[in-house]
C-alpha positions in Angstrom: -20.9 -36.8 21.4 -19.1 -36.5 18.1 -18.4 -40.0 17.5 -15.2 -40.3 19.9 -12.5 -40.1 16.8 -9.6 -37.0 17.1 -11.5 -34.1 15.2 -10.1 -32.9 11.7 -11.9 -29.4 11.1 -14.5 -27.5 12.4 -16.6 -24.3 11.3 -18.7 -21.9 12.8 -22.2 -20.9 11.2 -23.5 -17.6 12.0 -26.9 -17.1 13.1 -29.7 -15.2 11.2 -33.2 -13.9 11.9 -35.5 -16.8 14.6 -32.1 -19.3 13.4 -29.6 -20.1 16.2 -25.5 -20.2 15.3 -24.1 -23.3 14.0 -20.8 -25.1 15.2 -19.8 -27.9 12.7 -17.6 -30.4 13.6 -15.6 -33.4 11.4 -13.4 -35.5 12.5 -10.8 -38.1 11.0 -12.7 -40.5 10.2 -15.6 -38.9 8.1 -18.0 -38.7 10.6 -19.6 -35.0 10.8 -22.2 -33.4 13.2 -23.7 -30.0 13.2 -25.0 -28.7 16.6 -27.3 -25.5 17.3 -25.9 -22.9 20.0 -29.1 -22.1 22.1 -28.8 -19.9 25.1 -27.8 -16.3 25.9 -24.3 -16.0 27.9 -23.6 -12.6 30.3 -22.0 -12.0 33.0 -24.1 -13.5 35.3 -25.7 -16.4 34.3 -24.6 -18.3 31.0 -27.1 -20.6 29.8 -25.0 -21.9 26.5 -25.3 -25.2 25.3 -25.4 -27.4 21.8 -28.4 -29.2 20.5 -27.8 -31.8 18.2 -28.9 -31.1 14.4 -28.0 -32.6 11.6 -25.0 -36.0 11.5 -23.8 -37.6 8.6 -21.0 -39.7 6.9 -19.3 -37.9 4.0 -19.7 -41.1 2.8 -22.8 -42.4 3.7 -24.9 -38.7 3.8 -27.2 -38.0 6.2 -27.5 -40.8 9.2 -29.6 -40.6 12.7 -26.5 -41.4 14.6 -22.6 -41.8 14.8 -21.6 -45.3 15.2 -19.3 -46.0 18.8 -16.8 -47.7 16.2 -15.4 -46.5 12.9 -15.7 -48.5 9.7 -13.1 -46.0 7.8 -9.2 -45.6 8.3 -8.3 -42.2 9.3 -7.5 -39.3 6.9 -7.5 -35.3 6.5 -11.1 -34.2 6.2 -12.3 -30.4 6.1 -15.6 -29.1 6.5 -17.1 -25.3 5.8 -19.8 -23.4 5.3 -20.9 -22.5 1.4 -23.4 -20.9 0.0 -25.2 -18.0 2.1 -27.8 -15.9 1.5 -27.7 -13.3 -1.1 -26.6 -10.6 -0.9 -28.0 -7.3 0.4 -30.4 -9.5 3.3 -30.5 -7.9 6.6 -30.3 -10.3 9.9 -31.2 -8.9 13.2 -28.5 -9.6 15.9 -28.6 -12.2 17.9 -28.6 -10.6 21.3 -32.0 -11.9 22.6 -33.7 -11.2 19.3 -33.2 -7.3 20.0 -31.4 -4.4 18.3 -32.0 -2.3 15.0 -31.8 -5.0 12.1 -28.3 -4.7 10.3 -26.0 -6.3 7.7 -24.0 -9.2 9.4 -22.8 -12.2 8.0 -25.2 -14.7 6.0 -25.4 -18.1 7.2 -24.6 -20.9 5.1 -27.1 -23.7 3.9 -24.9 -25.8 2.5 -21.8 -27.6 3.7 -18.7 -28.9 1.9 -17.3 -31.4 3.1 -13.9 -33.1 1.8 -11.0 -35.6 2.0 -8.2 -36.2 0.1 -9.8 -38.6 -2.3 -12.8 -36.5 -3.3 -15.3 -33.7 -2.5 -19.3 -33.7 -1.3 -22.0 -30.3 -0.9 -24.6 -31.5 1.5 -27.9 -29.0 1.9 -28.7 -28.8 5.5 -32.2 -27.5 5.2 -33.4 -30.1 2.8 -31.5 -33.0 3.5 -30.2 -33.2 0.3 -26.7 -35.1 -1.0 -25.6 -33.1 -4.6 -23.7 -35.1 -7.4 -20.1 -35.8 -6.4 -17.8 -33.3 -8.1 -14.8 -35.5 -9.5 -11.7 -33.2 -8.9 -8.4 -35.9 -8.6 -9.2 -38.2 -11.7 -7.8 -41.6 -11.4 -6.9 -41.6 -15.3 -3.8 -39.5 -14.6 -0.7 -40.8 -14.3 0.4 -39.2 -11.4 -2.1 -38.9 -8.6 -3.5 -36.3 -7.4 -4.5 -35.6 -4.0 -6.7 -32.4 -2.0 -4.5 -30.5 0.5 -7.1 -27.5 1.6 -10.7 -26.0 0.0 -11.2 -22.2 1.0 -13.8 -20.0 0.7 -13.7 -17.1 -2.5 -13.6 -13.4 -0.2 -15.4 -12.0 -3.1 -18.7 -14.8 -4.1 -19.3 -17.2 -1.5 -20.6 -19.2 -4.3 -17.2 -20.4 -5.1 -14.1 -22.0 -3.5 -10.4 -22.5 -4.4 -9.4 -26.0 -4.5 -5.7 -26.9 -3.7 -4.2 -30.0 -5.1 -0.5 -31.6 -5.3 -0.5 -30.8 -8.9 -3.0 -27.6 -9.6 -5.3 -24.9 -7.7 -8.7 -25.2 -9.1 -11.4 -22.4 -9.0 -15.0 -24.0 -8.5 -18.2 -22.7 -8.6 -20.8 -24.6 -7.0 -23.7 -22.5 -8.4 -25.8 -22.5 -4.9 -26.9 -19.2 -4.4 -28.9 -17.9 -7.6 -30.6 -21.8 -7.9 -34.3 -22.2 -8.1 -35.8 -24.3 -5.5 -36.6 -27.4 -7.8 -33.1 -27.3 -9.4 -30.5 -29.1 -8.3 -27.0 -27.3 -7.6 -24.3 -28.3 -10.4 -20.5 -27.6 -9.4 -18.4 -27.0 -12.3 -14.7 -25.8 -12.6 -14.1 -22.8 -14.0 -10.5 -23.1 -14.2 -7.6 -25.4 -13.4 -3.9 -24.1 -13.4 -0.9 -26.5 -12.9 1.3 -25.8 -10.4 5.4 -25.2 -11.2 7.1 -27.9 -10.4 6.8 -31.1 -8.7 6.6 -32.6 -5.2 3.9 -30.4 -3.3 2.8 -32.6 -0.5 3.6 -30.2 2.0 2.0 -27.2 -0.3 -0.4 -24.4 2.0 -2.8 -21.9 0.8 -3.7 -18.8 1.5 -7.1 -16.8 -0.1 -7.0 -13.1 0.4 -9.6 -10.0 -1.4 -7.7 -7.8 -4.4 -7.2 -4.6 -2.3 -9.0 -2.6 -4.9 -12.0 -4.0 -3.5 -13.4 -6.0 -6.9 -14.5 -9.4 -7.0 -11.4 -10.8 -7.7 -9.2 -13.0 -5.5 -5.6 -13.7 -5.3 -4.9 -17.0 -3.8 -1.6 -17.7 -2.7 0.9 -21.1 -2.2 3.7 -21.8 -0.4 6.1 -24.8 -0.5 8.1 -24.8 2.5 10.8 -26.9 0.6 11.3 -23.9 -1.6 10.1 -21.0 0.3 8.7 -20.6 -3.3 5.5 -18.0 -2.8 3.1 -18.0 -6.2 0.4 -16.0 -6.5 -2.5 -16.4 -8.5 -5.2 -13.6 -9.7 -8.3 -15.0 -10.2 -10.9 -12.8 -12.2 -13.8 -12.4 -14.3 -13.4 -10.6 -17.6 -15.7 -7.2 -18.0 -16.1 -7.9 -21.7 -16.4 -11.6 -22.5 -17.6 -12.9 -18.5 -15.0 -15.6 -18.7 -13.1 -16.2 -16.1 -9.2 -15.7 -16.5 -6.1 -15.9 -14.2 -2.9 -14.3 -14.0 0.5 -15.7 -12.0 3.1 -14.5 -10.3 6.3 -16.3 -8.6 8.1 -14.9 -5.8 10.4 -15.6 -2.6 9.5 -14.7 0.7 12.0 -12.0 2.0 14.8 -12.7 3.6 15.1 -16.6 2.3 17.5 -15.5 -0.6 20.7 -17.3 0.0 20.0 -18.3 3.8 19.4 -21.3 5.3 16.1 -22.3 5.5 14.5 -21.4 8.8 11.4 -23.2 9.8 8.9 -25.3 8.2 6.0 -22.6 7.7 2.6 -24.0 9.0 0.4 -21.8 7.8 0.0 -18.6 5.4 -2.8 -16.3 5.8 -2.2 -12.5 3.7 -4.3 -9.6 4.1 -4.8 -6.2 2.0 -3.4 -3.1 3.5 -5.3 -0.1 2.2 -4.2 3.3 1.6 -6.0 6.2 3.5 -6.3 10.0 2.4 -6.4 12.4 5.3 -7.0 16.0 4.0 -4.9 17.4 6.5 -1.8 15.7 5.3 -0.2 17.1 2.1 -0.6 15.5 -1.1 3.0 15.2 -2.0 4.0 12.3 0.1 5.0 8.4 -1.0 1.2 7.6 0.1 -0.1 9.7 -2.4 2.5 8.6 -5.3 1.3 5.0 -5.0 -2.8 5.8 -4.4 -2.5 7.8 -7.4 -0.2 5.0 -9.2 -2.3 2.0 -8.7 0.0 1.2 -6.1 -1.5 -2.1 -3.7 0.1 -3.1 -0.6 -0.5 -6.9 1.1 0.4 -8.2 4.5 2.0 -11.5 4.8 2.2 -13.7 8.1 3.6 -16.8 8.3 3.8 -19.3 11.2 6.4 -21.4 11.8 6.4 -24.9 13.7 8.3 -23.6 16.1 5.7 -21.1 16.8 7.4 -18.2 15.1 5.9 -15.5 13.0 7.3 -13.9 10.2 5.5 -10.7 8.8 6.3 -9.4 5.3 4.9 -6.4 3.2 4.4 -6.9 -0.6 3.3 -4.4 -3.0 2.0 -4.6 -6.7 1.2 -2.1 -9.2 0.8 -2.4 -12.9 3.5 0.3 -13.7 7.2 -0.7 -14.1 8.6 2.7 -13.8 7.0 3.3 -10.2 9.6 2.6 -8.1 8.6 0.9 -3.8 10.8 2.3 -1.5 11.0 1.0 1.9 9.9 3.9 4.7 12.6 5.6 6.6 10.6 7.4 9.4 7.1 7.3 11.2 4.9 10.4 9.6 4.8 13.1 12.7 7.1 11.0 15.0 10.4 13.1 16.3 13.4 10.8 17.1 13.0 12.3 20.9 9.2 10.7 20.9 10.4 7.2 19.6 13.6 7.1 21.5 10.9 7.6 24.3 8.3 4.6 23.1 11.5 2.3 22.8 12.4 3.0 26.7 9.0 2.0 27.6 9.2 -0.8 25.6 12.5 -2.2 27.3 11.2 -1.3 30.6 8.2 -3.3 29.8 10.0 -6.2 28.7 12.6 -6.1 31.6 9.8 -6.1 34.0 8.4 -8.9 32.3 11.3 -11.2 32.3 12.4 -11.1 35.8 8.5 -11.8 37.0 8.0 -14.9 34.7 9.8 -18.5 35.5 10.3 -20.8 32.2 10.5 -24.7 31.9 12.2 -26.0 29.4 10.0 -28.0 27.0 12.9 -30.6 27.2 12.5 -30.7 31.1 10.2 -33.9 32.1 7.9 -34.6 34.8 10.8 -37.0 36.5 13.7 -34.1 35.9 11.0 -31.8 37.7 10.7 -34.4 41.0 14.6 -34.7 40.9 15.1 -30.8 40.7 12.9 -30.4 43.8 14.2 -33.0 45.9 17.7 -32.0 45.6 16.7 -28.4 46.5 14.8 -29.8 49.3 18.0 -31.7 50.6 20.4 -28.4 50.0 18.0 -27.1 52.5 18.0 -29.4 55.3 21.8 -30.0 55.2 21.9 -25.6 56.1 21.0 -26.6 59.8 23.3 -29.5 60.0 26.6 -27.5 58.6 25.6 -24.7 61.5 25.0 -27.1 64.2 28.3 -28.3 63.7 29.9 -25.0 63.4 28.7 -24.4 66.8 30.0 -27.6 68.7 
C-alpha cells in the first residue's frame, strides 16, 4: 500500500509518551507515506501492524491517496526525520505504556524529504508544506545535483547537505520556533569540494570525539580513494559558524590498485578510557593527556567487503601515533591460545557449509543433478555385468 513503485529510502520515527513509532517510507517516484506501528509483539502473541497516517507527493504535499499510476519519471529520493523535541524531555518507554519514565530518543515532527533537483520540510502534526529551500541554483554554469542529506549528531536542527560540487551545512530552524511562526531554512555555510567529477561522491556524519557540538562530515570518491574531512563548528566568541578541512587517503590505497568501488562510509569516535588500576605511563595516557582523538572507519565495498581503518587527530605536531605492538595484559601463550580456537572454529565451519557459486544458474543446477543422478544408476549396471 505504498503506491506499488521500488522504494528509495525509508526512516524510522521513534515513539514518545500516548504517540505510537513511525515507519516512513518513499519511493522512486516521489510518492511518500508515513504509517503508525500499533500493537505490542512477545513471544507469544505479536499483534504488530501499520496504520496509515499521513501520504503525500514531494511535489504535490499532502494528498488522501497514492495514485495506482505514477505521473513522475523515477529518481533518487531520501526521506528523514528532523526536528525533535528539545532537549532534556523525558518519554516513557513504549512497553505497554509501563516502566519508570527515561531519556530516549525524541521523535521528529518534521520530515525532509528530497531528490536530486531540490529539497521540501513537511510538518506532520500540522499539515503544513515550508518554503522550498533552493540549494542547486540553475544560474550556475555547471549543475549541481543532491547526492545524500544527513542528520547533524550534535543539533537535530540541522543537516549536512552533499552536492557534486559542495557540502552545505543547513539549519532548518524547527526546534526553538514559536507556534505561529513559520520555520525558515537558511545555509550557514557552503564549501566547494576539491576537484571535479563527484557523481559517485558518499558521505559520512560522525560526533567530534570530544563530545562538543561539532561534527566532522566526511567524503569519499571512490575514483580517488580521496577521504576529506570537514569540521563543522560554532565559534565560542563571535557564534558564527566556521569549518576547517582536511584531505587524506584511505590506508593502504597508496600506490595499489584500486580495490573495490566503496558503497558506503560510516566513521565512528573511539574514546579513550582511564582505569585507575592501570598505570599512568602508558601510550593511552600520552594521547588523553595530548588531545589525542581516535576515529573508526568502515567501508563497504560492492563486493560486500569491509575495510576497517583507525585515524587519529590531535592539534600537536610533535606528538607522535604509533601503531600498538601488543594487547595490554595478554601473554603470547594466551593469544597463541585464542588464535587455535579461532582456526578450529573456522575449520569446523568450512567443512559443514556447501557454497554455490553466484555464477552457477538455475539450469547449471538441474544439469549438475541429473548427471549425478545418472553416475548413480550406471553403479548397478557396471556390477551386474561384472558378475555375468
Amino acid at each position: 500500500e505504498t503506491g506499488g513503485n521500488a522504494h528509495s529510502d525509508m526512516f524510522l520515527n521513534p515513539s514518545s509518551l500516548g504517540c505510537p513509532p513511525q515507519l516512513g517510507v518513499i519511493d522512486e517516484c516521489g510518492y511518500w507515506s508515513v504509517w503508525n506501528i500499533m500493537g505490542a509483539s512477545d513471544a507469544v502473541r505479536r499483534t504488530l501492524h501499520l496504520v496509515p497516517f499521513k501520504r503525500g507527493h514531494i511535489f504535490q504535499g499532502f494528498m488522501d491517496a497514492i495514485p495506482r499510476y505514477p505521473s513522475y519519471p523515477a529518481m533518487t529520493h531520501g526521506m528523514l526525520g528532523v526536528g525533535g523535541s528539545p532537549v532534556g524531555t523525558a518519554y516513557r518507554t513504549p512497553a505497554k505504556g509501563a516502566g519508570a519514565v527515561g531519556s530516549v530518543t525524541a521523535p521528529s515532527r518534521y520530515v525532509l524529504l528530497w531528490n536530486p533537483d531540490q529539497v521540501e520540510l513537511f510538518d506532520l502534526e500540522a499539515t503544513t508544506v515550508f518554503r522550498k529551500l533552493d540549494l542547486t541554483s540553475s544560474a550556475q554554469r555547471r549543475p549541481d545535483r543532491i547526492l545524500d542529506i544527513q542528520p547533524s549528531p550534535g543539533n537535530e536542527d540541522h543537516v549536512f547537505v552533499l552536492t557534486t560540487r559542495q557540502v552545505i551545512w543547513v539549519g532548518l530552524d524547527c526546534l526553538n520556533r514559536q507556534a505561529e511562526d513559520m520555520c525558515k531554512p537558511k545555509i550557514l555555510l557552503a564549501c566547494s569540494h576539491p576537484g571535479i567529477g563527484h557523481e559517485d561522491m558518499s558521505m559520512s556524519v560522525a560526533p567530534c570525539a570530544d563530545e562538543s557540538q561539532s561534527a566532522l562530515v566526511f567524503t569519499h570518491s571512490p575514483g580517488t580513494e580521496q577521504l576529506c574531512v570537514y569540521w563543522f563548528t560554532v565559534s565560542p566568541t563571535t557564534g558564527l559558524p566556521q569549518w576547517h578541512r582536511d584531505i587524506s587517503h584511505l590506508p593502504g590505497s597508496d600506490g595499489l590498485a584500486p580495490r573495490t568501488s566503496i558503497q558506503l562510509l560510516r566513521v565512528h569516535p573511539a574514546r579513550l578510557d582511564v582505569f585507575p588500576k592501570h598505570p599512568a605511563d602508558g601510550p593511552g595516557s600520552r594521547y588523553l593527556d595530548s588531545g589525542t582523538h581516535f576515529y573508526q572507519v568502515m567501508a563497504l565495498g560492492d563486493d560486500l567487503g569491509v575495510r576497517y581503518s583507525m585515524y587519529s587527530s590531535v592539534c600537536d605536531p610533535t606528538v607522535e601515533v604509533t601503531l600498538p605492538t601488543t594487547r595490554v595484559d595478554w601473554t603470547k601463550s594466551e593469544q597463541r591460545r585464542r588464535w587455535k580456537m579461532r582456526r578450529r572454529y573456522f575449520l569446523q565451519h568450512v567443512t559443514d557449509t556447501f557454497v554455490v557459486p553466484d555464477a552457477m544458474s538455475q539450469a547449471d543446477m538441474a544439469a549438475l543433478l541429473k548427471q549425478g543422478d545418472a553416475e548413480v544408476e550406471e553403479k548397478p549396471q557396471d556390477v551386474s555385468e561384472s558378475r555375468r
